[in-house]
C-alpha positions as a Markdown table, in Angstrom:
| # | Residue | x | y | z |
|---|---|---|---|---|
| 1 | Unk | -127.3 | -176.5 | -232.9 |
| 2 | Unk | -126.9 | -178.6 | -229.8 |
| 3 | Unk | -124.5 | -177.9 | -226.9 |
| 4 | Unk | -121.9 | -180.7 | -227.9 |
| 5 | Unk | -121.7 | -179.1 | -231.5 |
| 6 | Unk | -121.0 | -175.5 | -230.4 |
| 7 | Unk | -117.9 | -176.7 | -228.0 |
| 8 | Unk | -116.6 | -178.9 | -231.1 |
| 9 | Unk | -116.7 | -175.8 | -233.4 |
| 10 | Unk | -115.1 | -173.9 | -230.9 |
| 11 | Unk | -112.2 | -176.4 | -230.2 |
| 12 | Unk | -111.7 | -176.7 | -234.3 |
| 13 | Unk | -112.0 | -172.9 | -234.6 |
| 14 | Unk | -109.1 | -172.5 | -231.7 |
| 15 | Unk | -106.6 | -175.5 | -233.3 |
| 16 | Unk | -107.3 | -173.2 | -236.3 |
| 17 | Unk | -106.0 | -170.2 | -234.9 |
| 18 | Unk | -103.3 | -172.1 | -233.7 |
| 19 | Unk | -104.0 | -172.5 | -230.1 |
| 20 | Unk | -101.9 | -175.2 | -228.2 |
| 21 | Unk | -104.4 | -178.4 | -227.6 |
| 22 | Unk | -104.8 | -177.6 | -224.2 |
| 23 | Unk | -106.6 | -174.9 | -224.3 |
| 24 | Unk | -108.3 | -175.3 | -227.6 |
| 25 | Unk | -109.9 | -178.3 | -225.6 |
| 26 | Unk | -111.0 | -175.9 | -222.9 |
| 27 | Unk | -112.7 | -173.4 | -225.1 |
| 28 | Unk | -116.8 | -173.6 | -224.5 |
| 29 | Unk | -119.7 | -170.6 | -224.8 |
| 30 | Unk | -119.0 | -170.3 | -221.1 |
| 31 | Unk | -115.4 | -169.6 | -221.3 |
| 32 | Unk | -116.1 | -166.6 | -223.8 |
| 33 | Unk | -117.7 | -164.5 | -221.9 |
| 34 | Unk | -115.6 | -164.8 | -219.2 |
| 35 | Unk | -112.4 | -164.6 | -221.3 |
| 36 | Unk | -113.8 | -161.0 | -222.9 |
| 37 | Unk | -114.7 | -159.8 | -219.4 |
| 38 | Unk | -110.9 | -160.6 | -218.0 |
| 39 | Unk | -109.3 | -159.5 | -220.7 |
| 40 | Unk | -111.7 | -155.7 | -220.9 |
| 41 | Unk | -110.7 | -155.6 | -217.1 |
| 42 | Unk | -106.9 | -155.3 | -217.4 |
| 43 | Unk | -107.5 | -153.3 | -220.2 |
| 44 | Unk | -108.9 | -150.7 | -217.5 |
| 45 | Unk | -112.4 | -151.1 | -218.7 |
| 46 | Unk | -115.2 | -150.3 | -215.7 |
| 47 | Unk | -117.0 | -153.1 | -214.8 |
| 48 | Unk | -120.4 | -151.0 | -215.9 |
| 49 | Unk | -119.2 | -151.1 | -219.0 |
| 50 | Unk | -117.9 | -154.7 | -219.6 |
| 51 | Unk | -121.6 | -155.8 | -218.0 |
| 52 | Unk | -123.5 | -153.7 | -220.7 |
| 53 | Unk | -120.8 | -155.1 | -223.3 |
| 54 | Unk | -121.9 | -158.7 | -222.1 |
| 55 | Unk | -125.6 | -157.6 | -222.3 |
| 56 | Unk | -126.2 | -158.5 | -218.5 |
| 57 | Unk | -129.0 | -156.8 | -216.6 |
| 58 | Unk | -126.2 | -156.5 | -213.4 |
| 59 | Unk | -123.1 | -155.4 | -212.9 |
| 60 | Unk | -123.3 | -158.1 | -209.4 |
| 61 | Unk | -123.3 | -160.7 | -212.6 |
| 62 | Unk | -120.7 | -159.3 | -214.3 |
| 63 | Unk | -118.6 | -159.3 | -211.1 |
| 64 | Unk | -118.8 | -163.1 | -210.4 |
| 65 | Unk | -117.4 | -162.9 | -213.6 |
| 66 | Unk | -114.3 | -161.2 | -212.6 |
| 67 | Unk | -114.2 | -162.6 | -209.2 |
| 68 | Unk | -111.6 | -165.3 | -210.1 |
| 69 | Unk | -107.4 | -165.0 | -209.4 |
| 70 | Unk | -105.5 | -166.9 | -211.7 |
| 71 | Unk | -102.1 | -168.1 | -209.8 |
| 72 | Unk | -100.0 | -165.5 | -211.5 |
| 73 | Unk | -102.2 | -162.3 | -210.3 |
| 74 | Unk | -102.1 | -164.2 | -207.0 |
| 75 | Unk | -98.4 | -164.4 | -206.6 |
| 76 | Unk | -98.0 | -161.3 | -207.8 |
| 77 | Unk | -100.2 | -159.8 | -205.4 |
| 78 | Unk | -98.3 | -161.5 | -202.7 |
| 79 | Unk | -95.0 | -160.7 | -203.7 |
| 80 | Unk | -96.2 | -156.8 | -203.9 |
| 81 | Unk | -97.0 | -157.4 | -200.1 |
| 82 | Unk | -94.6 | -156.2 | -197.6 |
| 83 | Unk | -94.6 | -158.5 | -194.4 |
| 84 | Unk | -92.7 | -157.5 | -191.2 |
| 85 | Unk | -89.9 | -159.4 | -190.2 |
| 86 | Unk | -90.2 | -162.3 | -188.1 |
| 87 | Unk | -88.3 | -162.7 | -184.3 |
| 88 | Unk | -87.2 | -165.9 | -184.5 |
């Protein structure tokens, strides 16, 4: 099967499940792996674990992985911050 066939597949089998368009489109064989290692980290899954569930030989691969803040987790994270006030 070529490359172009799996992401096809993949965009038919999410407009299946009833995906919106958008991110039908967006599903590849790289966004899998990456979607099952986000989701198994909020779960509370170690990252040991979700690396041997991804059959990497690293948990530093696994990692890059998780390395990425959508804009929700980073406004959250921001609004959990507590700044001093300013002297204006």
């Amino acid at each position: 099967m070529y490359r172009a066939e799996v992401r096809a597949l993949l965009r038919r089998l999410g407009r299946a499940a009833g995906l919106p368009e958008d991110l039908a489109a967006g599903l590849s064989p790289h966004s899998m792996p990456h979607a099952l290692a986000t989701l198994n980290q909020r779960a509370g899954v170690p990252v040991s674990q979700i690396s041997k569930l991804l059959g990497q030989s690293s948990i530093a691969v696994t990692s890059r992985y998780l390395d990425h803040l959508s804009n929700a987790a980073a406004i959250e994270a921001l609004e959990a911050v507590e700044l001093p006030a300013l002297d204006v």
